[in-house]
N, C-alpha and C positions, 0 to 999 in steps of 0.2 A: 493553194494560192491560185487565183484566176489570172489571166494573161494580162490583163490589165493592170492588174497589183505588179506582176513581175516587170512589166512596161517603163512604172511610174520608178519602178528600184534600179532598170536598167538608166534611165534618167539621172537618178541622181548620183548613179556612178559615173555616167559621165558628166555632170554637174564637177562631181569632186576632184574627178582627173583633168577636167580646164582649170579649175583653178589651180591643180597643182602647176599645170602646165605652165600659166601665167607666170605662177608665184618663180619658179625655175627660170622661165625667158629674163624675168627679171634680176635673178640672183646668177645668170649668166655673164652678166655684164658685157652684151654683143658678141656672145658668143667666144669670147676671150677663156672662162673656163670648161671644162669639159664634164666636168659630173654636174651641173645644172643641166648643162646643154643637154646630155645623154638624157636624164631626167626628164627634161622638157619636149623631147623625140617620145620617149615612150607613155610621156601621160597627154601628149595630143593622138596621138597613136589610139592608144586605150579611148581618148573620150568621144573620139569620133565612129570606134569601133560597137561603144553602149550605146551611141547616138542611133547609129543605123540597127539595131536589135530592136531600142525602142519605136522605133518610125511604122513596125509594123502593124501597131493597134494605133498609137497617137499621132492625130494628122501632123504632116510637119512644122505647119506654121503655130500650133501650141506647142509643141514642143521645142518648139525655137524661141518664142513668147519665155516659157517658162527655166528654161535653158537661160536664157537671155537676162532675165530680172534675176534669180537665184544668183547666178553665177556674177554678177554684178555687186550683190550685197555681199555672198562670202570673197569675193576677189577683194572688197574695198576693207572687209574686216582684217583679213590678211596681212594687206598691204600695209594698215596700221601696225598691228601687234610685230610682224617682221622686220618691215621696212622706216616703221615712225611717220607714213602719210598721212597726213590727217585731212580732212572735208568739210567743208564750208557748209552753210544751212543748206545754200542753193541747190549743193550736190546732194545732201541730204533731202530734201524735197523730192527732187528731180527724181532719187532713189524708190521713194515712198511712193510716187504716184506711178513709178513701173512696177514698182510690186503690187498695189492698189490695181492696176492693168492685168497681173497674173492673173491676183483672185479671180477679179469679175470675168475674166475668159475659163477658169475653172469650176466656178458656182454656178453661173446662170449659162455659160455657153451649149450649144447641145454640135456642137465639132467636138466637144471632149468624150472619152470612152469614160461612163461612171460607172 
């Protein structure tokens, strides 16, 4: 596996641990309980820690782009199936043209490592 394969994995581990993170701040309930909370300490912990591994091939501002839309769609999935939030068209648009924003900074950009 090349560095950049490895990059794009450290990413989406930290992808998965912001949302866990999220998903725990939320099932916290302001920090009222303590196994979210605890939860929520070590999966921002973690996602910030894959963050900075992947920074060293993927410039930061794609990585934060892609970071940013991902972690947007799976936090909003989440927060349905968990919590019963659900999203308007607007928010669904809004979603699709930041993801539409990833691609096109990962297909045509040449800031990405291919």
């Amino acid at each position: 596996m090349n560095l950049t394969t490895v990059s794009y994995l450290y990413l989406a581990a930290a992808i998965v641990s912001e949302v866990i993170g999220t998903s725990a701040l939320k099932a916290s309930n302001e920090f009222t309980r303590l196994v979210p909370t605890l939860i929520m300490i070590a999966a921002f912990l973690s996602a910030f820690y894959f963050l900075t591994l992947t920074l060293r091939t993927i410039p930061v501002g794609v990585a934060y782009a892609i970071w940013s839309g991902v972690g947007i769609v799976l936090i909003s999935l989440v927060a349905r199936v968990l919590f019963g939030q659900k999203l308007d068209a607007p928010a669904i648009i809004g979603m699709a043209l930041i993801v539409t924003g990833v691609l096109v900074i990962n297909l045509f950009s040449r800031a990405t490592p291919h």
